[in-house]
C-alpha positions as CSV (number, residue, x, y, z in Angstrom):
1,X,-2.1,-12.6,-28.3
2,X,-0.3,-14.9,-25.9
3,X,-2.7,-15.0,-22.9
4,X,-2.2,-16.4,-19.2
5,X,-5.5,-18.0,-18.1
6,X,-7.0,-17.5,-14.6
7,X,-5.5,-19.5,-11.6
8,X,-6.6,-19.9,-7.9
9,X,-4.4,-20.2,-5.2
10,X,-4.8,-21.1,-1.2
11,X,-2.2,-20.4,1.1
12,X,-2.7,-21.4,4.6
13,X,-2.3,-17.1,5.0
14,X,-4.0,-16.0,1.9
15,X,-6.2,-16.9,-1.2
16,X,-5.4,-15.4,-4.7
17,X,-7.0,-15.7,-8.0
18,X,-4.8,-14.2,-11.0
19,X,-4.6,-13.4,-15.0
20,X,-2.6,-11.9,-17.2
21,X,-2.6,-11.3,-20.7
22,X,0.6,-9.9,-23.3
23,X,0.3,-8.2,-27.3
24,X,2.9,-6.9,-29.8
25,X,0.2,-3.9,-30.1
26,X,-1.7,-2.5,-33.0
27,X,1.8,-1.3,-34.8
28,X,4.6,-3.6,-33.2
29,X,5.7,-6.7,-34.9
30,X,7.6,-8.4,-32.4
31,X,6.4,-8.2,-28.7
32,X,9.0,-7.1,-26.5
33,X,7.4,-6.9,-23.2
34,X,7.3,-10.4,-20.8
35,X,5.3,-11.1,-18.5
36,X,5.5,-13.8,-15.1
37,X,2.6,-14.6,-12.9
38,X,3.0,-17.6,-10.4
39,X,2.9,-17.6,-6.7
40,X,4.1,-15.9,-5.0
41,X,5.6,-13.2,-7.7
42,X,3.8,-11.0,-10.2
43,X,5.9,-9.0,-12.2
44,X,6.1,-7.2,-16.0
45,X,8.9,-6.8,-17.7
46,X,9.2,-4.0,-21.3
47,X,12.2,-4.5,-22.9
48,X,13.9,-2.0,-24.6
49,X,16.5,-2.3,-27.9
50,X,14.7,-3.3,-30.6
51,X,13.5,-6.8,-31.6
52,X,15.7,-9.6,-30.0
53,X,17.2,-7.4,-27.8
54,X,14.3,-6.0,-26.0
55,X,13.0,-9.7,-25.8
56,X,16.0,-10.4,-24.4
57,X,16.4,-8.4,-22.2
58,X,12.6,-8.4,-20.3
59,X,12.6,-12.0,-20.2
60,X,15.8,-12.1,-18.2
61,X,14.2,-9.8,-15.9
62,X,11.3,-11.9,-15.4
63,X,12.7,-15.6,-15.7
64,X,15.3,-14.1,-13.0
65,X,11.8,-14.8,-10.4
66,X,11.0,-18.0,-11.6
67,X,12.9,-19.8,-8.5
68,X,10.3,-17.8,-6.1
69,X,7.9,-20.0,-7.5
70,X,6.2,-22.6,-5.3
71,X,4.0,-23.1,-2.2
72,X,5.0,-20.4,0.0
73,X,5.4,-16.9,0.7
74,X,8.9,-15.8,-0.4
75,X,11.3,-13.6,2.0
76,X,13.0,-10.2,1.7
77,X,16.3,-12.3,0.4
78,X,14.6,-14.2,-2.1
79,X,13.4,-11.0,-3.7
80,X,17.2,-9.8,-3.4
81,X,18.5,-12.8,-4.8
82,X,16.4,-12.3,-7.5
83,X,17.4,-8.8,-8.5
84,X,20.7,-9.7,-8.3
85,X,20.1,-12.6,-11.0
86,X,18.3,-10.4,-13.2
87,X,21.4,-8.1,-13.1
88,X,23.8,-10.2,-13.2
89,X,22.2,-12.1,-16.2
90,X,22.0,-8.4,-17.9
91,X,24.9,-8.4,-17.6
92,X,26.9,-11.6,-19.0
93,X,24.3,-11.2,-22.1
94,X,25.5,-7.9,-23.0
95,X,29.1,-8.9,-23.1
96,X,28.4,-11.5,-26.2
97,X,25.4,-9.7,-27.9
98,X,23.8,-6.1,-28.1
99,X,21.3,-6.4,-25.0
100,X,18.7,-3.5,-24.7
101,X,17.4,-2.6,-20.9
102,X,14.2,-3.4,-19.5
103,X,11.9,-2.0,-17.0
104,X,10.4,-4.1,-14.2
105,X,7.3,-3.3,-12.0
106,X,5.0,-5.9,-9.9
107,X,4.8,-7.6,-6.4
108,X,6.1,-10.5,-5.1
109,X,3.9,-11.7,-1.8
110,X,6.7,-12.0,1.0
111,X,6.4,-13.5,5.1
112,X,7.0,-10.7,7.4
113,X,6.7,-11.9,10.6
114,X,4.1,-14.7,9.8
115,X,1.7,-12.2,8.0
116,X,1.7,-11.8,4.4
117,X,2.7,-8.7,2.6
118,X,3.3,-7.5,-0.4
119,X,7.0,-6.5,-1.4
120,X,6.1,-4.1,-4.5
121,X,9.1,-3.5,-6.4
122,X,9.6,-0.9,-9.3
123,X,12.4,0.6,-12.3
124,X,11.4,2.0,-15.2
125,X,7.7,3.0,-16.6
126,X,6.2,-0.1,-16.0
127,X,3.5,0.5,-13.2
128,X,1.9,-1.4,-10.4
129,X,-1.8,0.2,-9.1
130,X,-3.7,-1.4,-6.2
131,X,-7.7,-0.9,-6.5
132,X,-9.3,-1.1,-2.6
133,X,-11.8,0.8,-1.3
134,X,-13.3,1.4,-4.3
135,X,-10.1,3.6,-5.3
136,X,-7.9,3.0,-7.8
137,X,-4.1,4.0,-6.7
138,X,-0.6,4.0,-8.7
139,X,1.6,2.5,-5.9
140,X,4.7,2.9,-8.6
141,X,6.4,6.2,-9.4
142,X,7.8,6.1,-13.0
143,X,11.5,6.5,-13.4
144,X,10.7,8.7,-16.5
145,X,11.7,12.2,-17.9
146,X,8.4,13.1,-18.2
147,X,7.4,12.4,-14.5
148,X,10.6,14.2,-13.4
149,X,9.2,17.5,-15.7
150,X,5.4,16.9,-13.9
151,X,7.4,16.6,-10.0
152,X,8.9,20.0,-10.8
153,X,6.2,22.0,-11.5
154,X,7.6,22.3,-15.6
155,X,4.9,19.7,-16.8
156,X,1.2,18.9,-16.1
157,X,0.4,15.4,-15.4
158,X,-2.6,15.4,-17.7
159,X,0.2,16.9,-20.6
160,X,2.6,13.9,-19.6
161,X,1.2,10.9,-22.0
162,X,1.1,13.5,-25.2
163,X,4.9,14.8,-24.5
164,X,7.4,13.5,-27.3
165,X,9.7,12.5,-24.8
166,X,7.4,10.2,-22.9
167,X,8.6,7.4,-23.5
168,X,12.5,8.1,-22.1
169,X,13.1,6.4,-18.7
170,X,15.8,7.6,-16.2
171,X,16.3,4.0,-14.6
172,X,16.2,0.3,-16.0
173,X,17.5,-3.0,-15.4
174,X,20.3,-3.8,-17.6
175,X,21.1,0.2,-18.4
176,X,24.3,0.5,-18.1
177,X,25.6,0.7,-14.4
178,X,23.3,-0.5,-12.0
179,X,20.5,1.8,-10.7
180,X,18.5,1.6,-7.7
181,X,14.8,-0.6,-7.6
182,X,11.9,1.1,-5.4
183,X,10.2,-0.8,-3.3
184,X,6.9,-0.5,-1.4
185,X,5.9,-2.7,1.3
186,X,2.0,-3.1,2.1
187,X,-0.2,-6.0,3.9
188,X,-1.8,-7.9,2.0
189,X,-5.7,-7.3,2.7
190,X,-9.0,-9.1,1.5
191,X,-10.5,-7.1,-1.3
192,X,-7.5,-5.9,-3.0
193,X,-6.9,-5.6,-6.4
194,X,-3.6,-5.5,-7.8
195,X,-3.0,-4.2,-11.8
196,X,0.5,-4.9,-12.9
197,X,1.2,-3.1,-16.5
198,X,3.4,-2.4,-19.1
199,X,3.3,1.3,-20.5
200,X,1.5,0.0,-23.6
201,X,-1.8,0.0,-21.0
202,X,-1.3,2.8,-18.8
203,X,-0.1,5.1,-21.8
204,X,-3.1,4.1,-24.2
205,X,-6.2,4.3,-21.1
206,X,-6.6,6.8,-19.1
207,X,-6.7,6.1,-14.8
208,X,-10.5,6.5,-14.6
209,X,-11.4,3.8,-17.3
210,X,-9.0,1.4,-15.8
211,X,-10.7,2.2,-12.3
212,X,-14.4,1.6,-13.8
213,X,-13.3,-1.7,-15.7
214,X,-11.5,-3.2,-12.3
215,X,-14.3,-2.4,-10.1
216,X,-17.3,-3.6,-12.8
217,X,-15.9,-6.4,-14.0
218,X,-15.5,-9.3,-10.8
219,X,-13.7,-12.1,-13.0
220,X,-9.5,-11.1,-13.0
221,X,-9.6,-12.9,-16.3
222,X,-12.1,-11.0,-18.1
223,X,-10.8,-7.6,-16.4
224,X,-7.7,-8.5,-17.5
225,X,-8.8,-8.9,-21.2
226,X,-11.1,-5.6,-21.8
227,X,-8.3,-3.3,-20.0
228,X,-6.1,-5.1,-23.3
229,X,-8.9,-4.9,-25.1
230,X,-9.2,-1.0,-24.6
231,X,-5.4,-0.2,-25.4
232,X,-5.6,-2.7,-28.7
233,X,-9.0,-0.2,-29.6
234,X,-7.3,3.1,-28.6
235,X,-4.3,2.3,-31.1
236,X,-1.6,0.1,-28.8
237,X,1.3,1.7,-30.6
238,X,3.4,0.0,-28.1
239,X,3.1,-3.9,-26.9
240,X,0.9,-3.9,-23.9
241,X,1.0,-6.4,-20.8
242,X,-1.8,-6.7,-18.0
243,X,-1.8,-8.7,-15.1
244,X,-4.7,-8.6,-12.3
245,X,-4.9,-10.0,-9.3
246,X,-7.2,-10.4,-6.8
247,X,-7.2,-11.3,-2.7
248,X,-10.2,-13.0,-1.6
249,X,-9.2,-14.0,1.8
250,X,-6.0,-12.9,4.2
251,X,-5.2,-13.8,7.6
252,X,-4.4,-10.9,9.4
253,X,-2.7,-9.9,13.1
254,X,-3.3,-6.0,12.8
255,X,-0.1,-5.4,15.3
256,X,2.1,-7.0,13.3
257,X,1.6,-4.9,10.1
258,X,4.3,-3.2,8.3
259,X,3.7,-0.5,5.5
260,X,6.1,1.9,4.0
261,X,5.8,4.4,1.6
262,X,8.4,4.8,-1.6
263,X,12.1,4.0,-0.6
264,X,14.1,2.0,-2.7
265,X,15.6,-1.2,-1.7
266,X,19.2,-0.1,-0.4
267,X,17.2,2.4,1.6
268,X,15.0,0.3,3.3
269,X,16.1,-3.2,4.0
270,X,19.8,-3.2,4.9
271,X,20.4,-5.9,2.5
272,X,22.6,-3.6,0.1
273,X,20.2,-4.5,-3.0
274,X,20.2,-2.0,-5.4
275,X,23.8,-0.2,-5.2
């Protein structure tokens, strides 16, 4: 298991503690999923291809955030910038070797307007949840066949993680042409509880466990490794990544808040991202 322990970090606008934890899985020889959690940006990464390829592939789509990494909040073009590397890297890989795709889901903690927020960005099955209020909430909406067959009525959701063709995504980084990223944008709030995964967690246990192990368990550390710990026992036939992290402290100015619901990123922040 390659493990990243748990840090603390104090902004003079927020106060984080983190972990995150990767494994190739009960039935996986070479772990394919990457994982990168740093302030300000926590993000997961499955590749897809096979072997190299899928390795490939996810860490260019994480490594493409590593410049975000530092002592302050990161901005809406950072973020951009970012995507664009990750594509772009994709994308001069696949002309020498065979590249797979690879998904991305997590959060990058951005300034808007002095107040810190949380850009949450999303393609693929990978999944971001936030637990607050003592709720546990998939912020993420799966780019997936399966979720397309459960939004039009021809599939129920508790029938998705059993159907063969659940693990066929619509959208990933590195697919081809280049597809659209979601993105949420919420304020960051004391109490919060972020869970960035790879399928191999959120395909393996159900919603409710995850809920009881991130509300029980107070340390981001040792949350992160029983929700592994519970995909490795249920069978992990896929490589499974976790990160958690926690706010402990925010400032807030309520009136400057901004909070939008699904869009992706061409849709919401004139900045052409995505197209």
């Amino acid at each position: 298991m390659s493990a990243v322990g748990e840090f603390r970090y104090s902004h003079p606008s927020i106060s984080l503690r983190w972990a995150g934890a990767t494994h190739p899985g009960m039935r996986r020889a070479v772990n394919e999923d990457s994982v990168f959690a740093s302030f300000p940006v926590f993000v997961v990464a499955d590749g897809m291809g096979g072997h190299a390829a899928g390795d490939v592939a996810s860490t260019l789509a994480v490594e493409a955030f590593r410049s975000l990494r530092g002592r302050a909040l990161a901005d809406v073009a950072h973020v951009e910038r970012a995507l664009e590397r990750a594509f772009d890297s994709m994308h001069e890989h696949a002309r020498s070797a065979q590249l797979g795709g690879s998904t991305l889901s997590g959060a990058v903690l951005v300034d808007v307007g002095g107040i810190a927020h949380w850009l949450i960005l999303n393609i693929g099955d990978s999944r971001t949840y936030l637990y607050e209020h003592g709720e546990l909430r998939q912020v993420t909406i799966d780019h997936s066949v399966v979720q397309e067959l459960v939004e039009t009525g021809s599939l129920r959701s508790g029938d998705a993680r059993t159907h063969p063709h659940r693990n066929v995504i619509t959208r990933a980084l590195g697919a081809g042409q280049r597809q659209s990223v979601d993105i949420w944008l919420r304020p960051a709030e004391r109490g919060q509880r972020m869970l960035v995964c790879s399928d191999g967690l959120s395909g393996e246990v159900e919603d409710a466990e995850m809920a009881d192990i991130l509300r029980d368990v107070a340390a981001p550390a040792a949350a992160a490794a029983l929700l592994l710990r519970r995909a490795l026992d249920a069978g992990a036939p896929d490589n499974v990544s976790v990160v958690v992290v926690d706010v402990d402290a925010v400032e807030l100015a309520d009136e400057d808040l901004f909070d939008t619901h699904a869009q992706t990123l061409d849709d919401t922040i004139p900045t052409g991202l995505g197209r």
